[in-house]
TITI-765127 format. One record per residue (C-alpha): residue in three letters; x negated, y negated, z negated. Coordinates in steps of 0.1 Angstrom, whole numbers, plus 5000, padded with zeros to 4 digits. Layout:
# TITI-765127
code px py pz
Ala X Y Z
...
END
This chain:
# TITI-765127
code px py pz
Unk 5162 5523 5191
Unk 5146 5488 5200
Unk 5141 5464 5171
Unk 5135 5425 5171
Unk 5099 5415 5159
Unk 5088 5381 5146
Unk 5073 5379 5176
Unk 5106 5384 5197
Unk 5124 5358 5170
Unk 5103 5334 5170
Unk 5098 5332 5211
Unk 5136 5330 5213
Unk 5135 5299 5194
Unk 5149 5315 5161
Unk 5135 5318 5121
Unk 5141 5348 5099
Unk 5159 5335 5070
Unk 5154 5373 5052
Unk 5131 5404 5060
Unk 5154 5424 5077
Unk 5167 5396 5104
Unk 5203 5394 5087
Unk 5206 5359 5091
Unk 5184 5339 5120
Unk 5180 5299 5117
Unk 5177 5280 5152
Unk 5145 5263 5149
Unk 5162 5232 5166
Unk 5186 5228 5134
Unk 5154 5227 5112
Unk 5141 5200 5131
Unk 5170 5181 5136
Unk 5176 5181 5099
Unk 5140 5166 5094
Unk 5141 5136 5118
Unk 5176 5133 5098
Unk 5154 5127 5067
Unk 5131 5111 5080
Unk 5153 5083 5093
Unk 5178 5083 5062
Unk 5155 5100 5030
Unk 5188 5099 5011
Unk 5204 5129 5030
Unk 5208 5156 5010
Unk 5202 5192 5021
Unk 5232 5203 5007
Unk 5253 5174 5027
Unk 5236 5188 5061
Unk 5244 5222 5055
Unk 5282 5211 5044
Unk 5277 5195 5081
Unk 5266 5225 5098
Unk 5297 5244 5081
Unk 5321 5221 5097
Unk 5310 5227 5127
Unk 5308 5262 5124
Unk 5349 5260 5117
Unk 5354 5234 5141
Unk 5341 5258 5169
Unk 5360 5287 5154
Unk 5331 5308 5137
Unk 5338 5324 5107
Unk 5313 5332 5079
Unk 5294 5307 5051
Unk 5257 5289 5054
Unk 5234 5296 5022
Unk 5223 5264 5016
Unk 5194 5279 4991
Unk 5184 5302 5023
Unk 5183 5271 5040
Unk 5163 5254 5023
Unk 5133 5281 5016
Unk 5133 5286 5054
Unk 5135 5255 5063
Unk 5102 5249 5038
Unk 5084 5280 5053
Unk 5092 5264 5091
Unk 5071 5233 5075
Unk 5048 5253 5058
Unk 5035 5271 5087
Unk 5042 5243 5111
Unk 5020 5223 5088
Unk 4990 5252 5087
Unk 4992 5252 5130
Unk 4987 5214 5125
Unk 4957 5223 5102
Unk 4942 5247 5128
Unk 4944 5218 5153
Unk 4925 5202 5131
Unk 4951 5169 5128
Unk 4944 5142 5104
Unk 4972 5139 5080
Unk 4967 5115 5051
Unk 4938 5092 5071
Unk 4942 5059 5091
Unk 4925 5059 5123
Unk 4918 5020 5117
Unk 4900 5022 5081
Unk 4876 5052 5091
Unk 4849 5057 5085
Unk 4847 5022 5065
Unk 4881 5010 5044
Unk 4886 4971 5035
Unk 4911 4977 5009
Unk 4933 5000 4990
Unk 4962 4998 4978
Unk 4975 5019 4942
Unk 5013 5014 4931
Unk 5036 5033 4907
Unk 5070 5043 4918
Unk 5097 5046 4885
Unk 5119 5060 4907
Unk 5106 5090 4918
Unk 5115 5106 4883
Unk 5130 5147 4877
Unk 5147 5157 4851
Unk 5143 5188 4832
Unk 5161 5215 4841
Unk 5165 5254 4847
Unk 5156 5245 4881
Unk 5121 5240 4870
Unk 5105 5274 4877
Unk 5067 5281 4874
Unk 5074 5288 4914
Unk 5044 5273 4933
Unk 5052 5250 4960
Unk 5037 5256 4998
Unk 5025 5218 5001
Unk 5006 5225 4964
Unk 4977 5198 4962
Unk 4978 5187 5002
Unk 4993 5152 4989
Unk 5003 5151 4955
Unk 4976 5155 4932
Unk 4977 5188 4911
Unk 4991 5183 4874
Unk 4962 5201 4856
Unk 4936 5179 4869
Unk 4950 5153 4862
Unk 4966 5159 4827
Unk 4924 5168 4825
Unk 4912 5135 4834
Unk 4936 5114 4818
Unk 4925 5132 4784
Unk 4888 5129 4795
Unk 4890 5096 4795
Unk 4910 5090 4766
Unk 4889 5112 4741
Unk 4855 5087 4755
Unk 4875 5053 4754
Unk 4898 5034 4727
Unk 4925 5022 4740
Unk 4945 4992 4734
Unk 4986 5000 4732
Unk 5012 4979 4743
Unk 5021 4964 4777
Unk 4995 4934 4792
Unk 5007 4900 4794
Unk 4992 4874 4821
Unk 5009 4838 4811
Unk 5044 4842 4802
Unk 5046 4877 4824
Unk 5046 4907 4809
Unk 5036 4938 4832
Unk 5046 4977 4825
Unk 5025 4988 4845
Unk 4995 4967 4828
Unk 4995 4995 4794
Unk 4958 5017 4788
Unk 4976 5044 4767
Unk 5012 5055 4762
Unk 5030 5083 4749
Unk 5051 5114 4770
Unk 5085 5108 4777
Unk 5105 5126 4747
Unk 5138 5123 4764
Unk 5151 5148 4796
Unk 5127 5140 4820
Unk 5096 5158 4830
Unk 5081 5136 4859
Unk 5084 5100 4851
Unk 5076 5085 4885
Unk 5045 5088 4911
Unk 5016 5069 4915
Unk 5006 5062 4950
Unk 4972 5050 4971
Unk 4979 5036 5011
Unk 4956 5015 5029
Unk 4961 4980 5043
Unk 4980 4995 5075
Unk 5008 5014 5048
Unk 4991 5052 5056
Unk 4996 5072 5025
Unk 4961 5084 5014
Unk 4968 5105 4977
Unk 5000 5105 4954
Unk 5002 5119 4919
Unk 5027 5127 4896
Unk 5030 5103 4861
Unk 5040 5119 4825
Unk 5033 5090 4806
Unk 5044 5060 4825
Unk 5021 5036 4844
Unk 4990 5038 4826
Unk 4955 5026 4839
Unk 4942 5066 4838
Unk 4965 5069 4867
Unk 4950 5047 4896
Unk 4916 5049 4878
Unk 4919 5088 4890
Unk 4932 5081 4924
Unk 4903 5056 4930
Unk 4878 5084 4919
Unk 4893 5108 4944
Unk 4892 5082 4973
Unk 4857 5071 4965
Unk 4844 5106 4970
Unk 4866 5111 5001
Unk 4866 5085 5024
Unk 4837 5086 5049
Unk 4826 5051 5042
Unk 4826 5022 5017
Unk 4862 5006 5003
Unk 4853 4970 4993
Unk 4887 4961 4975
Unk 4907 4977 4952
Unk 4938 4965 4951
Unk 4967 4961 4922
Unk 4997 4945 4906
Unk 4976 4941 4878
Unk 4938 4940 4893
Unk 4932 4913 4867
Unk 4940 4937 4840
Unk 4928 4970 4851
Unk 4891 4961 4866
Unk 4882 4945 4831
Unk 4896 4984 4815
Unk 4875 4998 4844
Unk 4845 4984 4830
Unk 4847 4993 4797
Unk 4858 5030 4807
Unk 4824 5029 4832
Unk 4803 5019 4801
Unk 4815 5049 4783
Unk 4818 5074 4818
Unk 4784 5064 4834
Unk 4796 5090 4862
Unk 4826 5064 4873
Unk 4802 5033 4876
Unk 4802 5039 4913
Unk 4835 5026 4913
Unk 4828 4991 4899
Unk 4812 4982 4936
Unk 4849 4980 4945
Unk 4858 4946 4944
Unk 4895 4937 4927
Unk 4921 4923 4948
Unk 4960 4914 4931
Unk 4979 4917 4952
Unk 4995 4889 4974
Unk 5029 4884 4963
Unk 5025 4899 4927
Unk 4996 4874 4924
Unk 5027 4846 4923
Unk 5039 4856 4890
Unk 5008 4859 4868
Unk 4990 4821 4857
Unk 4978 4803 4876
Unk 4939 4802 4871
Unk 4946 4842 4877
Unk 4962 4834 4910
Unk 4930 4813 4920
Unk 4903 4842 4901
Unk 4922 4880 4913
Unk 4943 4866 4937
Unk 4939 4883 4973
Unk 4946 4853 4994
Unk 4912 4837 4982
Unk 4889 4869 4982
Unk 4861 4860 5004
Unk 4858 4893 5034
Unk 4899 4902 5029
Unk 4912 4885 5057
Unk 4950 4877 5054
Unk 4953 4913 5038
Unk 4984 4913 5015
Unk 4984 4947 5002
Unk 5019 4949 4995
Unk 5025 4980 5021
Unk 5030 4999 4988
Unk 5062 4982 4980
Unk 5070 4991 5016
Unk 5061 5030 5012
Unk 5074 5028 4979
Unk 5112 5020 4995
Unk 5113 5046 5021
Unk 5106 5072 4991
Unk 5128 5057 4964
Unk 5156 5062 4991
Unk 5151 5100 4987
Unk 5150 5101 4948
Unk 5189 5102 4940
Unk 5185 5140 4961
Unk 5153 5151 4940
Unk 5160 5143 4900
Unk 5178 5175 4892
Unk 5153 5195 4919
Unk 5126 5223 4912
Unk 5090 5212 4908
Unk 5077 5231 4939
Unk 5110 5215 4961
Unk 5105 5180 4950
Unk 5066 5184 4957
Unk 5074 5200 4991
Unk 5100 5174 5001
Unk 5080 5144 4992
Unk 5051 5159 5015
Unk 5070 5163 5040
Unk 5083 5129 5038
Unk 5050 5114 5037
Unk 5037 5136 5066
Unk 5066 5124 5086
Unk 5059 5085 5076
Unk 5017 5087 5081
Unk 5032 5104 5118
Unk 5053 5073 5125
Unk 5027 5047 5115
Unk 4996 5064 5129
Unk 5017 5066 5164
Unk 5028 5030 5163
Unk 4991 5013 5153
Unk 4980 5006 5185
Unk 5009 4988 5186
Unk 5008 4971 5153
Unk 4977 4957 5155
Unk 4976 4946 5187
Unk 5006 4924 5179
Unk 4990 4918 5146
Unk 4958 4899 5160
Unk 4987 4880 5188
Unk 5003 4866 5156
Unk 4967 4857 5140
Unk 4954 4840 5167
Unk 4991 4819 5167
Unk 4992 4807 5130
Unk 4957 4802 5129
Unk 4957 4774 5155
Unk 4988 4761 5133
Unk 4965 4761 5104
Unk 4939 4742 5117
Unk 4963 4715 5131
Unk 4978 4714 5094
Unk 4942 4711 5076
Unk 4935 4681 5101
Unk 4964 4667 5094
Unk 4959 4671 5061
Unk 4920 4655 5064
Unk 4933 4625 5080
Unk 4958 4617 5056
Unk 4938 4620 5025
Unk 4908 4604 5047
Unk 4881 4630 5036
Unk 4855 4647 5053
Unk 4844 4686 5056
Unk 4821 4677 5030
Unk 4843 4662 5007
Unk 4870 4693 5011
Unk 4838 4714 5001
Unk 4839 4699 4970
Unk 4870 4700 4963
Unk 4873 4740 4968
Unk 4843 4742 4949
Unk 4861 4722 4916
Unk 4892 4743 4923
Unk 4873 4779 4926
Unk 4852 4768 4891
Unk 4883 4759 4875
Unk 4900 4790 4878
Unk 4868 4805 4865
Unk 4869 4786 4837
Unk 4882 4801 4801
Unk 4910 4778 4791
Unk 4900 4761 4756
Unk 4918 4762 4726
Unk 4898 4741 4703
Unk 4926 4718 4701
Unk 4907 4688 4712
Unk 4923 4661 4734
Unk 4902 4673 4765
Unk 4915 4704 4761
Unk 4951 4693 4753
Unk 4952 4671 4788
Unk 4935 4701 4808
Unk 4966 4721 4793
Unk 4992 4693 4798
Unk 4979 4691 4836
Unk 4980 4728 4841
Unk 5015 4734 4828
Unk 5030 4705 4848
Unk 5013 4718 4883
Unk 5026 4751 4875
Unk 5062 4740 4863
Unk 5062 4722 4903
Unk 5048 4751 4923
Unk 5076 4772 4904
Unk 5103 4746 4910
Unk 5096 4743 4947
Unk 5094 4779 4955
Unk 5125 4782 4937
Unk 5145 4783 4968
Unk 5117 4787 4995
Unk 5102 4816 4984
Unk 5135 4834 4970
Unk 5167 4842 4986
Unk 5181 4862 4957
Unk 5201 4849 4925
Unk 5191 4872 4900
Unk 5152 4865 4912
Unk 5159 4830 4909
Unk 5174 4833 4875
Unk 5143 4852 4863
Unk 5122 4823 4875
Unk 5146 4797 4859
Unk 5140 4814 4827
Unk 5098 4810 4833
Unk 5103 4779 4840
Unk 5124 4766 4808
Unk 5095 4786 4790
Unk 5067 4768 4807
Unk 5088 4732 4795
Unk 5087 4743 4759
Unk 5053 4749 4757
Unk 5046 4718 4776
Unk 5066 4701 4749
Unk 5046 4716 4724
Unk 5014 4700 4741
Unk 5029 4666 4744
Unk 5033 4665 4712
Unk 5001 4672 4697
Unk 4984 4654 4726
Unk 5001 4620 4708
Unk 4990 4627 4673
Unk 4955 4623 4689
Unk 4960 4600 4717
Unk 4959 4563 4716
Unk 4991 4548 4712
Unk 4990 4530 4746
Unk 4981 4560 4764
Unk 5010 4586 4746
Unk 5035 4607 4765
Unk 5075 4592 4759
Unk 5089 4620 4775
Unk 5075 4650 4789
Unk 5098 4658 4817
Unk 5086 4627 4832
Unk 5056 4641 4843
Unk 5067 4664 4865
Unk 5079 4634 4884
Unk 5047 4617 4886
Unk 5011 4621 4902
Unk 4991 4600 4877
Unk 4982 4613 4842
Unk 4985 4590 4814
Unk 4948 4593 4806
Unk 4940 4585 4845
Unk 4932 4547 4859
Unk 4954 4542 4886
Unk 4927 4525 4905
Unk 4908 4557 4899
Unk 4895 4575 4928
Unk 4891 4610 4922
Unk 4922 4635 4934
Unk 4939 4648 4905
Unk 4942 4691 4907
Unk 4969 4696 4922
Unk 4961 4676 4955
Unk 4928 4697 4950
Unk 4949 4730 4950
Unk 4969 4718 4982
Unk 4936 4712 5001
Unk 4924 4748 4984
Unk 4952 4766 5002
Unk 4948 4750 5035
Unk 4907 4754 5036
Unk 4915 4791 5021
Unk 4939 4801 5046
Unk 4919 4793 5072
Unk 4887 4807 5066
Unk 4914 4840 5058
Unk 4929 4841 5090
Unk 4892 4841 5109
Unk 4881 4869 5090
Unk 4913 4882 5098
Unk 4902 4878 5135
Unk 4871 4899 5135
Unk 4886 4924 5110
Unk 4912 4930 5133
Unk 4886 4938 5168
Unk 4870 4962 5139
Unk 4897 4981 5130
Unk 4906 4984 5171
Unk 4874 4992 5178
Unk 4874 5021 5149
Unk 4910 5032 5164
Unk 4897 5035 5195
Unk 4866 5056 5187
Unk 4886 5082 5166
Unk 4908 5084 5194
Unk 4883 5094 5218
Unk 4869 5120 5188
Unk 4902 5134 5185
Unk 4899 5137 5222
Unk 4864 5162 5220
Unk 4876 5176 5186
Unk 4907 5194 5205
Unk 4884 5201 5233
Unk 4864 5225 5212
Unk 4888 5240 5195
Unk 4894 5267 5220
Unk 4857 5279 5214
Unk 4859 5276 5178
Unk 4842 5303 5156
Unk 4875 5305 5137
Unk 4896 5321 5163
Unk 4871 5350 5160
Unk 4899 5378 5147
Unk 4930 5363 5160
Unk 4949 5384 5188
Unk 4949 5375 5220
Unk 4987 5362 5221
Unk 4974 5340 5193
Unk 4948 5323 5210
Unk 4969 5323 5240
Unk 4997 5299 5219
Unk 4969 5280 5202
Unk 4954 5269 5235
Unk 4985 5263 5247
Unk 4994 5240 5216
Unk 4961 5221 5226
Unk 4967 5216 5258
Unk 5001 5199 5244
Unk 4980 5177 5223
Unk 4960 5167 5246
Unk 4985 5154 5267
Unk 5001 5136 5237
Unk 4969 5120 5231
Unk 4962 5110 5266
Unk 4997 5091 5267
Unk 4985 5079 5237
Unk 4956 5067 5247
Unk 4972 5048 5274
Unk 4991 5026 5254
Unk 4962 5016 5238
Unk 4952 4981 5252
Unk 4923 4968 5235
Unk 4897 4963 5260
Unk 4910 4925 5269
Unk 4909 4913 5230
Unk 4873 4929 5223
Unk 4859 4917 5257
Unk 4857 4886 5240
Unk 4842 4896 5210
Unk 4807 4906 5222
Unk 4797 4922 5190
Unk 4827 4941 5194
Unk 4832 4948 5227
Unk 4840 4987 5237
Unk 4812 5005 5252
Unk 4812 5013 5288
Unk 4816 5053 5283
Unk 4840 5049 5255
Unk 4864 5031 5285
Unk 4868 5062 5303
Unk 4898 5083 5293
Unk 4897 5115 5315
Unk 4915 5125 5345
Unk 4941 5105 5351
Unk 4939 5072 5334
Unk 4922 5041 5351
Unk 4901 5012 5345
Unk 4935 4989 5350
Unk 4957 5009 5328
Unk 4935 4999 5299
Unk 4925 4963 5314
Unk 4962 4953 5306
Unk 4966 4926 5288
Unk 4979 4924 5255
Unk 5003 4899 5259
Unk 5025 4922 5282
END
């Protein structure tokens, strides 16, 4: 009597959901049901299977889908999907555009991404185990390695008048019903997921400290910036951890870069010191792809917190293998459009700062200067001596700060309970500039006292300043600061950009000889010959993906006028049947 094989299934299209071929899954459902989570994270498995049941009785079937069976074949279909993928040798948590060299990365926590205890949580090991999120022994191992060499300070960091969670060097395990308290996450400047690990203890400075270990012994290259919500916080804990851990001083050659938009809410002079938009070699990097990564996952966390260890861990792989798919795919794409956008703001730029030259009536050389006095003021440890120097330098700070607040009040925010939360800095801001006022005038000269302290904010010239004074106050230095900072930014952005094309282009065209010798590779020495019959088959697939791939690419045009840059002649060929003109395209199409 004939008998199916797994060989028979599995050519028919099918997956064994038991040992004895009881019940058989069409592989087309399984992948259905992950581009379903791909494009909405929040469906549940449970929901899809309560789909597939009513269309099993709207088309008269009869019988009942096991949504656990389900679910452990559909994570053994990944599994071994995932292993062929390995075989192929296909990069999976790597940007094309930051190898072998990286310009920044970027480490976030994730609150969100929390599991609750349960009898769910089995000793059961997942199949994804260690491929993205970190394992939980090695790190529970590190984070008490470092905390047995280094004191730590408790209590959450403050930066001004912001306090930051995630700014904390020790805190305690979670004694309520949760066993995973979030994940901590590492992408590069493009929003490619690079590691992940789970937290215990909340946002702690062990966490990223660990992921920026791992990366600096796995990336190819060099990563100059490290980036953070609360860079000004950690890299100061990073050096007193490296003086104690002379193994982790390596890490100190990573430069610290806080992060765009976060950079907003701490002071000021921390803006100016950490903030990313004045690092000298970042370009217009923002570094908030995090936040971006950090919403597609959060949307799948109301369908994980009662979950088993090894499903969450398997789902949030998959998840991540499916977004590094989509934004590997569309780079070519993004940066091309990218370095179009560049090239656009930064002639608006340069219009701005000569705009801005002519009104003030200044030279280069004055505009120098003035970037200069900004950058060394931001350097500068504010004084508390009490002194009247140090009382106006106070007074002058607090009022810029209370503007810049009050004009991005609506500009910058579009949402009421944001707006309240600013609102509520800003009264805070007033009292303590209130406070300075008014011991400013017990040392003051009585013709040179402050009446009222809101009235400040309206003005431009300081009590203590001659109004036939020359000098620009700090503020109109800041103003010039942005414009001269932005566009020195955006041409570094510029060349950064032909880099990482020139980087994408070459590991294309690697990717291209790497699946050309995988058909004589040493390791299909044992497989049957139906194996390797499917595996070069599978090549040959990916080799045609890659060629259409390669086609879209249109580089050549931007580089050709970047000589330093500029593609080499063999590294334009792309074989068979792509030409010279399909890659001479210009990007503007």
């Amino acid at each position: 009597m004939w008998s199916p094989s797994v060989k028979d299934i599995l050519g028919s299209g099918y997956w064994p959901g038991t040992l004895n071929f009881c019940t058989l899954f069409s592989i087309d459902v399984f992948q259905s049901f992950y581009n379903i989570k791909k494009a909405a994270p929040g469906m549940s498995l449970k929901a899809f299977v309560k789909m597939l049941d009513e269309r099993k009785a709207h088309f008269g079937r009869t019988g009942r889908i096991s949504a656990d069976a389900f679910s452990k074949s559909f994570l053994e279909w990944s599994a071994v999907k995932f292993e062929v993928d390995r075989m192929c040798k296909e990069p999976c948590f790597s940007c094309p555009a930051c190898t072998p060299d990286m310009l920044a990365v970027s480490v976030d926590g994730n609150r969100k991404l929390y599991r609750f205890q349960s009898n769910a949580s089995t000793s059961e090991q997942g199949n994804f185990e260690g491929v993205f999120i970190e394992k939980d022994e090695e790190v529970a191992e590190f984070v008490k390695y470092i905390q047995r060499h280094t004191n730590h300070v408790p209590g959450k960091g403050l930066c001004g008048s912001s306090s930051w969670t995630a700014a904390k060097e020790s805190s305690k395990k979670s004694t309520g019903k949760l066993d995973e308290e979030g994940m901590e996450i590492a992408v590069c400047r493009h929003g490619v997921l690079l590691a992940a690990l789970n937290m215990f203890r909340g946002e702690i400075f062990a966490y990223p400290l660990f992921l920026q270990r791992k990366l600096a012994a796995s990336v190819p290259g060099h990563i100059t910036f490290l980036c953070s919500d609360v860079a000004c916080k950690y890299f100061p804990y990073l050096t007193k951890v490296a003086q104690q851990c002379p193994e982790l001083r390596n890490l100190l050659s990573m430069r610290p870069f806080l992060s765009v938009m976060h950079a907003k809410a701490h002071t000021w002079k921390c803006e100016i010191k950490w903030g990313g938009a004045f690092q000298d070699g970042a370009g217009s990097t923002v570094e908030e792809e995090g936040e971006q990564v950090n919403s597609f996952l959060s949307r799948a966390a109301i369908t994980m917190k009662y979950m088993s260890k090894a499903g969450q861990t398997d789902m949030l792989t998959l998840l991540a293998l499916g977004w590094n798919k989509r934004k590997v795919e569309q780079l070519g794409r993004t940066l091309s459009h990218r370095y179009r956008k560049i090239i656009r703001i930064l002639r608006e730029q340069v219009e701005s700062l000569n705009a801005t030259k002519n009104e003030l009536g200044v030279d280069d050389d004055t505009l120098q200067q003035w970037v200069a006095d900004v950058q060394k003021w931001g350097e500068e440890t504010d004084q508390t001596d009490g002194s009247l120097g140090a009382l106006q330098a106070r007074i002058e700070e607090l009022v810029i700060i209370i503007r810049v607040r009050t004009q991005s009040l609506y500009r910058q925010n579009d949402c009421n309970k944001r707006r309240h939360r600013i609102r509520k800095v800003i009264l805070v801001e007033k009292k303590r500039l209130a406070a300075a006022v008014d011991d400013y005038n017990k040392l003051a000269e009585p013709t040179k006292q402050i009446v009222f302290s809101d009235a400040l904010i309206q003005t431009d010239i300081w009590p203590w300043q001659s109004t036939s004074e020359p000098a620009a106050d700090l503020q109109t230095k800041r103003k010039v600061f942005e414009k001269v900072m932005a566009v020195r930014c955006l041409r570094e952005e510029e060349m950064i950009l032909c880099r990482e094309m020139r980087h994408h282009w070459i590991v294309l065209r690697m990717r291209s000889v790497v699946l050309g010798t995988i058909s004589s590779d040493s390791s299909l020495v044992g497989m049957s010959e139906d194996a390797q019959k499917g595996l070069r088959s599978l090549v040959l697939k990916k080799q045609s993906e890659l060629k259409v791939e390669m086609l879209k690419v249109k580089y050549k045009r931007i580089l050709s006028h970047q000589p330093l840059l500029e593609m080499d002649s063999e590294e334009e060929d792309i074989p068979d049947d792509a030409t010279e003109s399909d890659l001479s395209t210009s990007v503007e199409d």
